[in-house]
DRENKEDREN-372793 format. One line per 4 residues: for each residue x, y, z of C-alpha. Coordinates in steps of 0.25 Angstrom, whole numbers, padded with zeros to 4 digits, always signed. Each point is the difference from the previous one (the first is absolute). Layout:
BEGIN
X Y Z  ...
This chain:
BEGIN
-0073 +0063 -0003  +0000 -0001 +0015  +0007 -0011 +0007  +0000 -0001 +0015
+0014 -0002 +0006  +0000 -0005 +0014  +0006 +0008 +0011  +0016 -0002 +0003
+0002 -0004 +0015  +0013 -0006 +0008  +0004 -0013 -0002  +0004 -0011 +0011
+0010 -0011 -0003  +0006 -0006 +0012  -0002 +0011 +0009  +0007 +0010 -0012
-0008 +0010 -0007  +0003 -0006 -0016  -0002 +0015 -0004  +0013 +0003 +0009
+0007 -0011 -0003  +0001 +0001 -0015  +0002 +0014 +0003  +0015 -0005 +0006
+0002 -0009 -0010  -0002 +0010 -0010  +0010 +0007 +0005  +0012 -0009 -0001
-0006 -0001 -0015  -0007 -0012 -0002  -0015 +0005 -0003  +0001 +0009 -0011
+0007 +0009 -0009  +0008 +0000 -0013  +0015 +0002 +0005  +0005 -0013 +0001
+0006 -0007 -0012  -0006 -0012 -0006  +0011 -0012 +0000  +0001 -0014 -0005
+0009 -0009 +0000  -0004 -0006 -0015  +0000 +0011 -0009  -0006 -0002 -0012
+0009 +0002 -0014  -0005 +0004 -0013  +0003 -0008 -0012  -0007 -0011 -0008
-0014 -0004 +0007  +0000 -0013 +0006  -0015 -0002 -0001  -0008 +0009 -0009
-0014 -0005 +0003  -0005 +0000 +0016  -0014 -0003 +0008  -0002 +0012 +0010
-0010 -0002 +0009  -0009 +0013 +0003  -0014 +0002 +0008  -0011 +0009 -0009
-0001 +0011 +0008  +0007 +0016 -0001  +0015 -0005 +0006  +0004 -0006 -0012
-0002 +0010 -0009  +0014 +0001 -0003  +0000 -0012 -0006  -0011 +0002 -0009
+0006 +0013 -0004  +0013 -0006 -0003  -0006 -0008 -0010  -0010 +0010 -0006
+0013 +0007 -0003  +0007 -0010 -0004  +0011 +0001 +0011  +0002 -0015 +0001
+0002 -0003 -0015  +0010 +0011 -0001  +0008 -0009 +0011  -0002 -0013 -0009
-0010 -0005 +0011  -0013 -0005 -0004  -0007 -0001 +0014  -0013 -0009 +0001
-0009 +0004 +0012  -0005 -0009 +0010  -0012 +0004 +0009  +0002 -0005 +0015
-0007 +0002 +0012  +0010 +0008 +0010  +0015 -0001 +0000  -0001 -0012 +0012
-0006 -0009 -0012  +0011 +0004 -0011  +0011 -0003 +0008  -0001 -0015 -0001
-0001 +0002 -0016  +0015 +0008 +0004  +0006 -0013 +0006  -0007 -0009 -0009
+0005 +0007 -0013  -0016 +0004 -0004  +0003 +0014 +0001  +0013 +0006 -0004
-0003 +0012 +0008  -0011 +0006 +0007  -0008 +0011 +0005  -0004 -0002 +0016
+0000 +0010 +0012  +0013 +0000 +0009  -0006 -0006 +0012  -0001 -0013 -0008
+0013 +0000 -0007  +0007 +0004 +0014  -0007 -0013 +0006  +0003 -0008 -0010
+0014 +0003 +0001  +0000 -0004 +0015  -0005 -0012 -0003  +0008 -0014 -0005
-0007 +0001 -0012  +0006 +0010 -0008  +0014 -0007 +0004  -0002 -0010 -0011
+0002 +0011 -0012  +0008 +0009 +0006  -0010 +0009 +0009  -0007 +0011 -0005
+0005 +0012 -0008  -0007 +0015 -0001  +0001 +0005 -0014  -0008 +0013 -0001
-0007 +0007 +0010  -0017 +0000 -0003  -0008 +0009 +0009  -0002 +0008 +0012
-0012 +0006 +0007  -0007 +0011 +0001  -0013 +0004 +0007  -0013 -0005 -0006
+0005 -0012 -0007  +0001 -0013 +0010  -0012 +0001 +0008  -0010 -0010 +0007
-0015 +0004 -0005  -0012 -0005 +0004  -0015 -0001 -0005  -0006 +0014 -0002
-0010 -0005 +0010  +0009 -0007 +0009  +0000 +0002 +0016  +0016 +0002 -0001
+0002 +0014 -0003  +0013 +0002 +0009  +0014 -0008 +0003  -0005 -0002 +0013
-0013 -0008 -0005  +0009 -0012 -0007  +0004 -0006 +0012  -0005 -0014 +0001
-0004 +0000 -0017  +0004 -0007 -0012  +0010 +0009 -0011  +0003 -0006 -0011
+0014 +0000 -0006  +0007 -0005 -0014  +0009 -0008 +0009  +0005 -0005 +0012
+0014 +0007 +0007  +0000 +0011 -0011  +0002 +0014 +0000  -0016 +0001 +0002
-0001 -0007 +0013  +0012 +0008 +0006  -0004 +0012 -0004  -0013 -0004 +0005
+0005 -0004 +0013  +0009 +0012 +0004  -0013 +0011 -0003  -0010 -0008 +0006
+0009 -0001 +0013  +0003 +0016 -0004  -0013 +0003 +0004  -0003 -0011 +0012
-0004 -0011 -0007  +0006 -0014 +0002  +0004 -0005 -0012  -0004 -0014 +0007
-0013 +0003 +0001  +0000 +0001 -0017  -0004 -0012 -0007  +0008 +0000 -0016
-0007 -0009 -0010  +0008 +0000 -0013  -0008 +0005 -0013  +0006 +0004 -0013
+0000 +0015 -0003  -0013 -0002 -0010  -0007 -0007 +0008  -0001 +0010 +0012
-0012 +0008 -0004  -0008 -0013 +0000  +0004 -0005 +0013  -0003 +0013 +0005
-0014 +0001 -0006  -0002 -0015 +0007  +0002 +0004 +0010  +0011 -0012 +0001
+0010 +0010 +0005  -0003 +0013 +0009  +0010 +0006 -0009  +0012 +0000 -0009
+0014 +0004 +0000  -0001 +0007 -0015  +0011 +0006 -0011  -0003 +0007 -0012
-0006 -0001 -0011  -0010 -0007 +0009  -0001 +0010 +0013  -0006 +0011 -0012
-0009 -0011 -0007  -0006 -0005 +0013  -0003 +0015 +0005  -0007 +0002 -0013
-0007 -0013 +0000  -0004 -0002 +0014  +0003 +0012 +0007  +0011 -0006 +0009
+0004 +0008 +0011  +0015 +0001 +0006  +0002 -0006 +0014  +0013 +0002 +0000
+0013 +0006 -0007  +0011 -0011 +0001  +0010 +0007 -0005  -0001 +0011 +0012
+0007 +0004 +0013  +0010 -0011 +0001  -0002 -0004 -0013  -0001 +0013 -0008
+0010 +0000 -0013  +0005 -0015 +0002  +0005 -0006 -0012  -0010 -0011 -0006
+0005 -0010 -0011  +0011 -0002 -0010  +0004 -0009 -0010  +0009 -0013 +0006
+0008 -0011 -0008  +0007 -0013 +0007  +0015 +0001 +0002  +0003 -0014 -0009
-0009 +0009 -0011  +0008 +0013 +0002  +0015 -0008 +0000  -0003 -0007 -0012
-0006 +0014 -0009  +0007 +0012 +0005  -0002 +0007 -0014  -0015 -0004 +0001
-0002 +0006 +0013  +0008 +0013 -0004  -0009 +0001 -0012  -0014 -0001 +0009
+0005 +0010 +0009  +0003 +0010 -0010  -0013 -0003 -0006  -0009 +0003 +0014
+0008 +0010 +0002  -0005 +0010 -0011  -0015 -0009 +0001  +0001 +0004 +0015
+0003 +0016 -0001  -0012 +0000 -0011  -0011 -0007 +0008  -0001 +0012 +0008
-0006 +0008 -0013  -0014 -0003 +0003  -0004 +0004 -0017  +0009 -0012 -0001
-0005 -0012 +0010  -0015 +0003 +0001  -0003 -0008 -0015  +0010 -0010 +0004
-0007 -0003 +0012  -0013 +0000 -0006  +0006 -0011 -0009  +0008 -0010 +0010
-0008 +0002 +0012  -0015 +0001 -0008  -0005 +0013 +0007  -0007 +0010 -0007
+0006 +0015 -0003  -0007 +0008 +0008  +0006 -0011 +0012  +0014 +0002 -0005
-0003 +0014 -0002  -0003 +0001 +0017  +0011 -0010 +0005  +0008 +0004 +0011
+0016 -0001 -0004  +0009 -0005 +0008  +0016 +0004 -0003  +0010 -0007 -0011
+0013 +0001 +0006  +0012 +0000 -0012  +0009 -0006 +0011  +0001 -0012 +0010
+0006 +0005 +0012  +0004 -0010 +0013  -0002 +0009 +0009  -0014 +0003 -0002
-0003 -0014 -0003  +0006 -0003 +0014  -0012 +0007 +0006  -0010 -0012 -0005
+0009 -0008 +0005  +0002 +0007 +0015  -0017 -0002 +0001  +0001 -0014 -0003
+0007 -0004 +0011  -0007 +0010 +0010  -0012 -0007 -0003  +0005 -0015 -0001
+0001 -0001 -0017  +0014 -0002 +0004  +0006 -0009 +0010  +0013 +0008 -0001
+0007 +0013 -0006  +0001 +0000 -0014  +0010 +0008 -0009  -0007 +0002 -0014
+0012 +0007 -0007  +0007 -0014 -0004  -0012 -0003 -0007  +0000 +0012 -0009
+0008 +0000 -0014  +0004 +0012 -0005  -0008 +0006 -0011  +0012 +0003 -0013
+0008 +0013 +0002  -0002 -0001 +0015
């Protein structure tokens, strides 16, 4: 398979090129690496489980495969958790099920978890606590594609078109906005029109979009369907490696069941270090996200990371504020809870 990437140029953000600017924050540590130590100032104990059945929400695309594995191989029983999925739409709609008591934890990208926790919102249960780190990027899998026989056929050409995205201020619309401005496009010149993740392809083929922001499984399924072609590599140039999603709880749910928070986190973990075994996820994600084996057989991994680490989650953070997702700084490691042993 052959999938166009766009061309990587400079940056411009008030007069700064972004490029060098994340290159200077990156050397007082706060846009990547694994040497900082994860902290918390509520570590979880181990003992009797306060709650042995919670709702997790998830998306039905390749990210959450650890969660799938983890019940496959029965990781969650083996903690006394029963775990009942619930199917959302992007983490910016799962959060009010946090703060409404819905969800008892969630899967969701980190842009909207850090948003949220900058808002008065999450103040009413505590703000939001990281449990487990989800997924990082890699090239090939969070692109913008287009119709085979669309006129777009570089970054350049999506200035002044419609993208479609799963939702509003997430992790997709910054990375979109930082890589179309990477290679001269302003991202003010984009039009985002929220669609759900299995309902891209059509909107494409309708022509009701001029392209899509897609993920796995559904990237692969809509090459092979409709012979999409990539516009645009959003996890590239500024964005290249940048940590996506994770799994979030509410702080009045992680006071209140320490022992059940432990045990999830020591479930994810082993689900997390399996998923990268593609002979394991593919007939999962045939299963849960309803794509057939040769797709799942095709999909672009991203990378399962074992371990949530502040300093790399500090990075999505950093682009948020340069681009106006945040009015003001915000320090991700009080919202981290150490995973057991840490």
């Amino acid at each position: 398979m052959t999938r166009r990437v766009g061309r990587h140029a400079r940056m411009i953000v008030g007069g700064l090129s972004v490029l060098a600017l994340l290159a200077t924050v990156a050397g007082c540590g706060a846009l990547g690496g694994s040497s900082s130590e994860t902290t918390s100032a509520d570590k979880p104990a181990t003992g009797k489980l306060e709650k042995s059945k919670i709702t997790l929400g998830v998306l039905p695309i390749l990210d959450v495969a650890s969660v799938h594995v983890a019940i496959k191989k029965g990781y969650f029983k083996d903690e006394g958790l029963d775990v009942e999925l619930k199917v959302i739409q992007g983490g910016a709609a799962a959060i009010p099920g946090l703060i409404s008591g819905d969800l008892d934890m969630t899967f969701g990208n980190w842009v909207s978890f850090f948003l949220a926790e900058s808002k008065e919102g999450a103040k009413a249960v505590d703000g939001l606590k990281l449990v487990s780190d989800g997924y990082q990027a890699k090239p090939d899998m969070f692109l913008i594609v287009t119709g085979a026989n669309s006129p777009i056929k570089s970054p350049k050409d999506l200035a002044g078109k419609t993208i479609a995205i799963n939702t509003f201020k997430n992790i997709a619309e910054l990375t979109a906005k930082a890589t179309l401005e990477a290679n001269d496009v302003k991202p003010d010149s984009v039009t985002f029109k929220e669609f759900a993740f299995p309902d891209m392809q059509a909107a494409i083929e309708n022509k009701t979009v001029d392209a899509a922001f897609m993920v796995e499984p559904f990237i692969t399924r809509a090459q092979r369907a409709i012979g999409t072609v990539t516009a645009l590599d959003a996890a590239s140039g500024p964005t290249a490696d940048i940590p996506i999603a994770g799994y979030a709880t509410s702080g009045k749910f992680a006071k209140a069941n320490p022992n059940t928070v432990a045990a999830f986190q020591r479930a994810m973990a082993k689900g997390q270090k399996d998923a990268a075994d593609r002979p394991t996820v593919e007939p999962l994600l045939q299963d849960y996200a309803k794509v057939d084996k040769e797709t799942a057989s095709l999909v672009h991994f991203g990378e399962f990371p074992t371990t949530l680490d502040a300093t790399r989650l500090q990075r999505v953070a950093t682009l948020m504020k340069t681009y106006g997702l945040l009015e003001k700084d915000l320090d991700v490691k009080p919202m981290l809870i150490a995973p057991p042993g840490s």
